[in-house]
Backbone bond lengths (Angstrom), bond angles and torsions (degrees), N, CA, C in turn:
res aa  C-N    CA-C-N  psi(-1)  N-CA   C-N-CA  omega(-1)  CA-C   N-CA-C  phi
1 X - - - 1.445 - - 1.500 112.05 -
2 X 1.566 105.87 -169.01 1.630 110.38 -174.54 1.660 120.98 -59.59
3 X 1.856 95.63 -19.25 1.450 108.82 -165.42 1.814 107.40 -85.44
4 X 0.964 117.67 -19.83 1.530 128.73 157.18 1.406 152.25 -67.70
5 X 1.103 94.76 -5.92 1.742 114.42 160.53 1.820 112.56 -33.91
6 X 1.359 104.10 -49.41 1.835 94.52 -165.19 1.249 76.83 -90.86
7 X 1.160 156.06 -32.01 1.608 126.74 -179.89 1.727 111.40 -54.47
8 X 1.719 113.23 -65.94 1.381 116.23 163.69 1.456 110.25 -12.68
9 X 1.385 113.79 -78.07 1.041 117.49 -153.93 1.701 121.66 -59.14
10 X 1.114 99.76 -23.26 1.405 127.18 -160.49 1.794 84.47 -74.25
11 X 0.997 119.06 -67.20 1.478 143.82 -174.54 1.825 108.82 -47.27
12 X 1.174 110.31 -24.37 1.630 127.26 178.90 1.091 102.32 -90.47
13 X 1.018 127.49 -57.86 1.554 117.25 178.55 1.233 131.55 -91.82
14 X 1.274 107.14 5.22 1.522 102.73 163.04 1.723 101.94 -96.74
15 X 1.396 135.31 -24.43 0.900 153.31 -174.09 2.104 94.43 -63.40
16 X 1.435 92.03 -72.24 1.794 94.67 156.40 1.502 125.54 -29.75
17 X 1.543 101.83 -61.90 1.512 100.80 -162.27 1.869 103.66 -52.76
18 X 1.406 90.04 -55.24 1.771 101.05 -172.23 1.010 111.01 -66.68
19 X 1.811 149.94 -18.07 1.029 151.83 139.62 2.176 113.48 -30.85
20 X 1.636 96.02 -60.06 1.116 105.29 -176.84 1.627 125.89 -80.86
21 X 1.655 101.22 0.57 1.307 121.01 163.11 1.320 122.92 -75.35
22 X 1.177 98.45 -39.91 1.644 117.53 -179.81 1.286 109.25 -75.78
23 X 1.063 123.76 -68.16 1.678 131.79 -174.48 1.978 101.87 -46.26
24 X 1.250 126.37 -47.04 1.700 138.93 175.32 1.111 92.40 -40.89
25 X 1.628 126.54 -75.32 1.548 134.86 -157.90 1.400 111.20 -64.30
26 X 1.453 120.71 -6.93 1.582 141.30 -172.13 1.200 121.91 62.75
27 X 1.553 116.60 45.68 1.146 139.98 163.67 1.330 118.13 -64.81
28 X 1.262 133.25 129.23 1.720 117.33 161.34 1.006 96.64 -74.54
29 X 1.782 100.90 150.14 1.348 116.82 146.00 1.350 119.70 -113.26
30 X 1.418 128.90 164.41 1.533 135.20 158.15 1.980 97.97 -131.40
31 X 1.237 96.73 129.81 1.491 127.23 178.25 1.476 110.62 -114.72
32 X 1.099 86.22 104.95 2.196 100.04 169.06 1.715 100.69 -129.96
33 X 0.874 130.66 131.15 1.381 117.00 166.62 2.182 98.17 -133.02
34 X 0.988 88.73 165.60 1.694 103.37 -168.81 1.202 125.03 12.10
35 X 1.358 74.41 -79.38 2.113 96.41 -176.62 1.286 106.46 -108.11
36 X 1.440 136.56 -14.04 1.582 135.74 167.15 1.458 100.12 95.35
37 X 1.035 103.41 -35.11 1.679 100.60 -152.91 2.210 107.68 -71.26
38 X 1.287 105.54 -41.45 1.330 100.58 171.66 1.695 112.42 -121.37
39 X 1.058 136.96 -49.43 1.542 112.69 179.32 0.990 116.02 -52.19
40 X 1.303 126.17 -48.80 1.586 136.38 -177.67 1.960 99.11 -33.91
41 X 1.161 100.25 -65.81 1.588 118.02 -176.25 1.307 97.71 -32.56
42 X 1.840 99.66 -81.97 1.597 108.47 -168.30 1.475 111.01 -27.33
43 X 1.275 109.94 -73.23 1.419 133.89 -169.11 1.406 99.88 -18.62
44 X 1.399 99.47 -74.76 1.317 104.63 -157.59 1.163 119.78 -67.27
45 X 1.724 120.50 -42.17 1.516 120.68 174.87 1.648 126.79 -58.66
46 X 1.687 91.69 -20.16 2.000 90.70 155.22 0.804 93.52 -76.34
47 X 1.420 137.53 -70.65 1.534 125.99 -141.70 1.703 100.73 -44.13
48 X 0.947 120.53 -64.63 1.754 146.25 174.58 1.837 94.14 -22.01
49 X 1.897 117.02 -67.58 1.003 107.19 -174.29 1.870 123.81 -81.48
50 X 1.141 97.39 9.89 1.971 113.67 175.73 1.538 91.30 -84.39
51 X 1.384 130.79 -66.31 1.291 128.36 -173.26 1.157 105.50 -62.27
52 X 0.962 145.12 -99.91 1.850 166.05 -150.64 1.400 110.66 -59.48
53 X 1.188 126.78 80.60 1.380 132.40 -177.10 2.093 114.79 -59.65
54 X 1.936 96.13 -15.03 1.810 109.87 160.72 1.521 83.27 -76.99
55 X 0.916 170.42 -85.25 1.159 137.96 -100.64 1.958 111.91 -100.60
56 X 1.622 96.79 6.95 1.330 101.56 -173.48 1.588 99.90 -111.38
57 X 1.268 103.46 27.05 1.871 115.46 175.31 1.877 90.53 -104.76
58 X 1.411 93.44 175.41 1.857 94.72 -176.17 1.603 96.01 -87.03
59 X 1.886 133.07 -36.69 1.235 117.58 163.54 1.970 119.40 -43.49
60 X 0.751 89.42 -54.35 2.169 102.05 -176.91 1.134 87.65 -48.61
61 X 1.290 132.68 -66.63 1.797 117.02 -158.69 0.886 88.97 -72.27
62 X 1.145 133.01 -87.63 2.005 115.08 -172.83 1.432 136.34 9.23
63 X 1.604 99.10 -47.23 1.123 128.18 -174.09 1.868 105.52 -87.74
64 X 1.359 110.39 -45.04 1.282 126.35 -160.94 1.997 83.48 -60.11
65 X 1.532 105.59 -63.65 1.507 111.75 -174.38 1.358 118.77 -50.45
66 X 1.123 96.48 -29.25 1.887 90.09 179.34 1.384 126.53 -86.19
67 X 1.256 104.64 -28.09 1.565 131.86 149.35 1.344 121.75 -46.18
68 X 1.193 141.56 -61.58 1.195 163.54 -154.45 1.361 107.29 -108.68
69 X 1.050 119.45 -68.09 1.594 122.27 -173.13 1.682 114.76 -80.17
70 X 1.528 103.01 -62.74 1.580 103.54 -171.77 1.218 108.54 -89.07
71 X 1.112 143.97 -26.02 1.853 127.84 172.18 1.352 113.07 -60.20
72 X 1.373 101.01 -15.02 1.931 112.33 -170.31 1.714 97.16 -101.27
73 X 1.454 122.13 16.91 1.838 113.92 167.48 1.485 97.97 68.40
74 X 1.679 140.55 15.95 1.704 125.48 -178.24 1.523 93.34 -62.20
75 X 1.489 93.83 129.14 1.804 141.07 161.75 1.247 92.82 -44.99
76 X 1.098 142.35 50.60 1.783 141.40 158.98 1.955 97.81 -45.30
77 X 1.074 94.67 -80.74 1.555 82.79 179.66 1.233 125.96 -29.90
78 X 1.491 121.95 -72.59 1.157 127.31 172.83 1.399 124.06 -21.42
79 X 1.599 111.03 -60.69 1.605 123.78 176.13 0.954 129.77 -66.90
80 X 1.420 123.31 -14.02 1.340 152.69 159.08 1.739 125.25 -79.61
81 X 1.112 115.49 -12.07 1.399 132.20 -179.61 1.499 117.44 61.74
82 X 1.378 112.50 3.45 1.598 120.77 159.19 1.387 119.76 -67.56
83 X 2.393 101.57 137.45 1.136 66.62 163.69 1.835 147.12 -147.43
């Protein structure tokens, strides 16, 4: 619910950190989480901005989002309540 946000969040970035732990040591990863459509995202586009010090410029996220979020179809509308 509405009251869970700092839990969520909490859960993304540690999900990140250890994502971006793994990938450093040259681990693969594969990331699916529930429904795909938003942790999956989150996850990875920290993970993306923990590694990639380009992606912590306003071009890199740009890139990070279009990568991550929009090549993958994210329900922007939907989550947004537009419609």
């Amino acid at each position: 619910g509405g009251g869970c946000w700092l839990e969520h969040v909490a859960c993304v970035l540690q999900g990140a950190k250890e994502c971006a732990e793994s990938v450093a040591e040259g681990t693969c990863v594969v990331l699916h989480c529930s429904h795909g459509w938003d942790r999956t995202a989150q996850v990875s586009s920290l993970a993306a901005v923990m590694l990639d010090a380009r992606a912590r410029t306003i071009e890199g996220l740009c890139n990070v989002i279009q990568l991550s979020w929009c090549a993958f179809g994210h329900k922007f509308a939907d989550r947004s309540g537009s419609p």
